[in-house]
N, C-alpha and C positions, 0 to 999 in steps of 0.2 A: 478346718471346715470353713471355708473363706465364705459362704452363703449359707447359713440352715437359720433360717426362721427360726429354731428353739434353740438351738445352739450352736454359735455363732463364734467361733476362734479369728484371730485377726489376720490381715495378711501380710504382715511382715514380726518377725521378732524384736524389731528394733520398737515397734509399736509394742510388742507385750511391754519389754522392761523397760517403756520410759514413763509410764505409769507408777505410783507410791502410793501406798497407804498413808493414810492419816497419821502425822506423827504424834507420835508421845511427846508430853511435854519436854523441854531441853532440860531444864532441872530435877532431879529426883524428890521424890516428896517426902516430906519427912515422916518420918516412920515415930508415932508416940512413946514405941516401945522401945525406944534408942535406936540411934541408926536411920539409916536411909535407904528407901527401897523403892523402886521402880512400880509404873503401875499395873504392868504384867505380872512379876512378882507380886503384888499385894493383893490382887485380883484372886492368884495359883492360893496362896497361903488363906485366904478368905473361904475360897470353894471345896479347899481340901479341910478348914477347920468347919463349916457347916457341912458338911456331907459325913463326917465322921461324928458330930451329934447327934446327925438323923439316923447315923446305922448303929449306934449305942441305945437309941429310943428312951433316952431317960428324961425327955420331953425338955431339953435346956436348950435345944437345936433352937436359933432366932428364928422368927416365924410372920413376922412384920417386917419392912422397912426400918422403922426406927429401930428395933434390936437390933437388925445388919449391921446399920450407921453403927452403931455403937461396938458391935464387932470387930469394925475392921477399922473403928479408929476416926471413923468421917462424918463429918458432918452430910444430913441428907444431900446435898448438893454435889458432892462432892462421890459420895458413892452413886450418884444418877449417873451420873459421868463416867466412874467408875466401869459399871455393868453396860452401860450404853459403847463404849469402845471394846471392851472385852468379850463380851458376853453378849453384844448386841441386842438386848434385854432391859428392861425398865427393872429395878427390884422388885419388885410386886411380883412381874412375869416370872420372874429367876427361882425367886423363891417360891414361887405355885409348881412350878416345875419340879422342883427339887422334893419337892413333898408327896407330889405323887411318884414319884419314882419312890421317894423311899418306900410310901403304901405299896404301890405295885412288888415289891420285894416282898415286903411281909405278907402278903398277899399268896406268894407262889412260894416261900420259904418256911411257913408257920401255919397252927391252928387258930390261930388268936380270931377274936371275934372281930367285925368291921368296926365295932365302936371302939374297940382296943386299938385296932393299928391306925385310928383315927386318931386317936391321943397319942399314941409313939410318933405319926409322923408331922405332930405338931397342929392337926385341924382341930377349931373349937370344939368339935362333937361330929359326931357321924353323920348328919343333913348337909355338914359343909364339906364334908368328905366327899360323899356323893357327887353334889355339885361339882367341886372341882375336875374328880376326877372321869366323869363323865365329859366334864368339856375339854378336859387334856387326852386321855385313852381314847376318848369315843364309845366306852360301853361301862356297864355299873363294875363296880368291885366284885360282889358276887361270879358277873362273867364273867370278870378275869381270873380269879381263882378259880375257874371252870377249868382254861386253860389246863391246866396242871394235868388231865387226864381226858383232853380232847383234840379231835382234829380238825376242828372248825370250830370259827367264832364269825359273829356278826360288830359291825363297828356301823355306828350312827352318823349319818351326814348329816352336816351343818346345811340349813336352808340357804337356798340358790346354788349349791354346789355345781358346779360344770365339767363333767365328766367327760366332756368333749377334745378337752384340749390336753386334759391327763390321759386319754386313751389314744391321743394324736402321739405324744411324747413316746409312748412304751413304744408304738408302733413305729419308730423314726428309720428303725430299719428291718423293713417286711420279710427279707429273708435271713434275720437271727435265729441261730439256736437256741439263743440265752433266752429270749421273752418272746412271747406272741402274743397278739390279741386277734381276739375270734366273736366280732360285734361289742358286746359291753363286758366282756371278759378278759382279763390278762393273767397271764399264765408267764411268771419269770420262773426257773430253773435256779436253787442258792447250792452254793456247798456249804459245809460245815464240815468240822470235825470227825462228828459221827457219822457222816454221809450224805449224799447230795438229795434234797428234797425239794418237789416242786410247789411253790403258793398260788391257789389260784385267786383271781379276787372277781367274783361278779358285781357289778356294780347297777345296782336298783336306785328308782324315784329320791329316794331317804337314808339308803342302808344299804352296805356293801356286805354282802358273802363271801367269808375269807375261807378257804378251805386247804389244807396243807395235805401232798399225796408225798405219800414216803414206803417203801416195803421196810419199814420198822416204827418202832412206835416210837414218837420224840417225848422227851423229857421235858419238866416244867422249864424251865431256864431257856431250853432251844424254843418253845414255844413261845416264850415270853417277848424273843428273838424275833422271832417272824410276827407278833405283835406289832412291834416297833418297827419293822422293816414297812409293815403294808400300810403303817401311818404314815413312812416316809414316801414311800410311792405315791402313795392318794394328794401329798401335798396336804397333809393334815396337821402338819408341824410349827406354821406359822398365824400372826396375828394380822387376819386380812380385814378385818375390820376396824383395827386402827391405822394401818396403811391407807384405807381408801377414805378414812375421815382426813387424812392428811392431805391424800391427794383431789380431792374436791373442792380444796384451797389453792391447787397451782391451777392460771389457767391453762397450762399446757397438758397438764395427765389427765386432768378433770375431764374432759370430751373421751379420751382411747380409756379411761374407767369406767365410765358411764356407757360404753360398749359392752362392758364385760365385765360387769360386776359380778364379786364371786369366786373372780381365777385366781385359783391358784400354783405355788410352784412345786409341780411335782419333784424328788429326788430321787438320786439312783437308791439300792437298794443298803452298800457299801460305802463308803468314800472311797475304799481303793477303786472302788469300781469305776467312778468319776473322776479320778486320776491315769485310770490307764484312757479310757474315753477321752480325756483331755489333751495328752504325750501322741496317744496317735492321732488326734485330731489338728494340730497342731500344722497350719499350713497348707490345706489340702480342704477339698469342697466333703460334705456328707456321703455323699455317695462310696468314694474312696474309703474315704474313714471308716467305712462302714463295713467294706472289705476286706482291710486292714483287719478291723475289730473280729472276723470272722474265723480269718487265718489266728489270729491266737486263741480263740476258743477250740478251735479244731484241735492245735498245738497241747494245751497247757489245761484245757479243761474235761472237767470229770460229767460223764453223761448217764444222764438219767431218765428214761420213756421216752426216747426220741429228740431231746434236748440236749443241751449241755452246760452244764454252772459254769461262771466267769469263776475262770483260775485263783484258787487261792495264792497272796505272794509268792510263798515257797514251791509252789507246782510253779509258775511262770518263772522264777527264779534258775531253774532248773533247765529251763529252755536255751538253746547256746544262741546267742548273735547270726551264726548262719544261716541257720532256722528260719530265722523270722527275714533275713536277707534274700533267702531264695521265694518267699511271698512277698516279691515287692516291696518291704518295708525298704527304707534307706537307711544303711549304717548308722547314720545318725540317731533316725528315730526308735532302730533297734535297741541302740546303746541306751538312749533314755531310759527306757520302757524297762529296759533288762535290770540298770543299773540303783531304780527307781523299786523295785519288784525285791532286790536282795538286799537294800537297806530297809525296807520293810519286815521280810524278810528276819535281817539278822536283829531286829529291833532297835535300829537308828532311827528311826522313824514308825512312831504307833499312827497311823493315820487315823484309823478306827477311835481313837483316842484326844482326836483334835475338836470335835464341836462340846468336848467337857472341859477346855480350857480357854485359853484365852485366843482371841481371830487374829490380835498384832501376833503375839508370836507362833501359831497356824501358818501365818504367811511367811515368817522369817523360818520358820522349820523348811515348808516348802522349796523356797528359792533360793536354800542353799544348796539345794537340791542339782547336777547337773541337767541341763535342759529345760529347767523350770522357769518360767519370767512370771512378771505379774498377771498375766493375763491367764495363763494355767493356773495360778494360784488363786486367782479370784474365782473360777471358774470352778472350783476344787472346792472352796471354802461356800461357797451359795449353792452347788447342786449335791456337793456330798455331803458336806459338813451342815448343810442348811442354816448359815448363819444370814441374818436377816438383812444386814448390811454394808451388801458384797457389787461394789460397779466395777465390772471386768472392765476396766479400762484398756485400752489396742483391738475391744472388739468391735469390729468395719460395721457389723451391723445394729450394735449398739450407735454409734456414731452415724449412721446411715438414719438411724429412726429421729434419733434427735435431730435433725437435720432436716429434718421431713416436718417434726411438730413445733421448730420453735421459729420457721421460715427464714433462717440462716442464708448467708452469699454463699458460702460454700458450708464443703462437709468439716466440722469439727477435728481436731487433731484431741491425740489426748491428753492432756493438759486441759483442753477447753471440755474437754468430754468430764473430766474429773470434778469439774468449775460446775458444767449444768446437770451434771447429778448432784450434786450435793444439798439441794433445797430437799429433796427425796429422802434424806435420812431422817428416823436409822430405820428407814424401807427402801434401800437400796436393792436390793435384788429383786422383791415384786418388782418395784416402778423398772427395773431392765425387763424382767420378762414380759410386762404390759406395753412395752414398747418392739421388742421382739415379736409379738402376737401382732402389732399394728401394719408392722412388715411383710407378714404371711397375710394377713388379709389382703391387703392391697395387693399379692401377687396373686390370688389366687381366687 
């Protein structure tokens, strides 16, 4: 998609893969507990040893910063560092996060009282429970154990929300079967397991209505599911208010922020889903792409009241190469798309399973990927994965906007592109999408 205002692929591949992540450091760090271990690894072994205290509830899970430090071995500085490349996360955030996710489990899995799974998932008392996890979920505990036997829930918006450019986004391609919107309503099409159901979300002044239509009644777990899906839609997953305290300090973002304070970045619903989005985008304007993305829903996906769900892996999986050849895909991009779908698929690849780990090895999972360069992977890791910061470096119109705000001789290569994002972190993905949005206005 060599021009789309929201999303913006590069136009050449040699631009994707000249682009690199942030390297680890060259030395491995020493490991206290004998030995020496990398900080991907120490990061995996950190989040697999806290997340399995929080599902024990025996209240030992760290619950602070400094417990962490002390978890994993680091001094505070050093686990800042830590969770800020991995996890692109302050520990403070990481660990809020983690806690109400464990709440949210006990929650939809248990009788236990709010002030009980307030002390299982490590919050001083039930007030602080609340708090958090109303400004994580977007609605009380209470609601969410509602879930378990509902088909609609309401989630609270954060003041200044801009609904404007979250409802631009779903709408990118007006005639999908996968999503629509119908004024302040958007209506995506999911599959699951037990069957394909549609979320709708209306979105009001304060508070969006979430409403799930299905001819069968979901289970707490799938609902809990479509919870999290329609916080990633809304763009309710990230910390826009310390993003824009950062960027009020650059004079370059500071002016295209203060346009738009408030925006945020919405996500696909999947990760896979913004991987196939991204294979077939891959070279070609929106519009195409968009075509493309059509013929495999037609192909590979399962329909439900006049829609149709983005394919699960193993349904696209399933689809031969010629298939997708006689819709104008090119060999090439078939081969990705197929190849990418059945390592999934056979489980070489949990994509779904990549924003609980760490973003360096996210990307190296990705790009070993055949077809995949940095530019896909970046692209993959900030819309699906929603990791906080992700500069798709080889994208023309990431390069095009900087280009435009910092009054450059010419347009940036990426190398230079990778240089003048970097004051942006770790809000590397906002600061691309508030540059992306600087783009569409000015055309439009």
């Amino acid at each position: 998609m060599a021009r789309d205002d929201s999303d913006t692929p590069p136009g050449k591949r040699s631009a994707r893969k000249a682009g690199r992540a942030r390297a680890e450091p060259a030395a491995p760090q020493a490991d206290p507990r004998g030995g020496d271990i990398d900080g991907a690894a120490r990061f995996a072994a950190l989040a697999t040893q806290v997340r399995a205290a929080f599902a024990g509830g025996s209240g030992e899970a760290p619950v602070a910063p400094s417990a962490l430090a002390r978890a994993a071995g680091l001094g505070r500085g050093a686990l800042t560092a830590l969770l800020r490349t991995h996890a692109h996360m302050t520990p403070a955030a990481w660990l809020a996060r983690e806690r109400v996710r464990s709440a949210a489990r006990r929650l939809l899995e248990t009788r236990d009282s709010v002030a009980d799974v307030a002390v299982a998932a490590g919050f001083a008392g039930e007030a602080e429970l609340r708090r958090v996890f109303l400004a994580l979920a977007r609605l009380s505990p209470e609601d969410y154990r509602a879930l378990a036997r509902a088909d609609a829930f309401v989630l609270r918006l954060p003041a200044r929300y801009r609904a404007r450019e979250v409802l631009a986004y779903h709408a990118r391609d007006p005639e999908s079967p996968c999503e629509r919107v119908d004024g302040a309503r958007v209506f995506k099409a999911l599959a699951a397991p037990d069957g394909p159901a549609i979320l709708e979300i209306e979105l009001g002044a304060r508070r969006a209505v979430c409403r799930v239509h299905s001819p069968r009644r979901l289970g707490p777990a799938r609902m809990g599911r479509l919870h999290a899906i329609a916080l990633r839609m809304l763009g309710l997953t990230a910390d826009v208010a310390a993003f824009e305290s950062l960027a009020r300090r650059d004079p370059h973002l500071a002016p295209l922020v203060a346009k738009r304070r408030g925006l945020r970045l919405p996500l696909t619903p999947t990760v896979f889903d913004a991987l196939c989005w991204a294979i077939i985008g891959q070279q070609i304007n929106l519009a195409f792409a968009s075509a493309l993305r059509r013929e495999m829903l037609a192909l590979a996906g399962e329909r439900i009241d006049g829609m149709i769900a983005h394919p699960t892996p193993a349904r696209l999986a399933d689809v031969d190469v010629s298939a997708l050849a006689a819709r104008r895909y090119s060999r090439s991009k078939a081969e990705y798309l197929l190849d990418t779908a059945r390592a999934v698929a056979a489980g070489a690849l949990d994509c779904e399973a990549l924003a609980e780990g760490s973003a360096v090895t996210a990307e190296e999972s990705l790009t070993k990927l055949r077809g995949i360069g940095i530019w896909t992977a970046r692209y993959v890791l900030m819309r699906g994965a929603g990791f906080a910061d992700c500069a798709p470096v080889g994208d023309v119109a990431l390069a095009a906007a900087l280009h435009k705000v910092t009054g450059s001789a010419a347009r940036p290569g990426p190398s230079e592109v990778e240089a003048l994002m970097r004051p942006f972190a770790p809000y590397r993905s906002l600061a691309t999408f508030h540059l992306w949005a600087s783009l569409r206005e000015d055309a439009g």
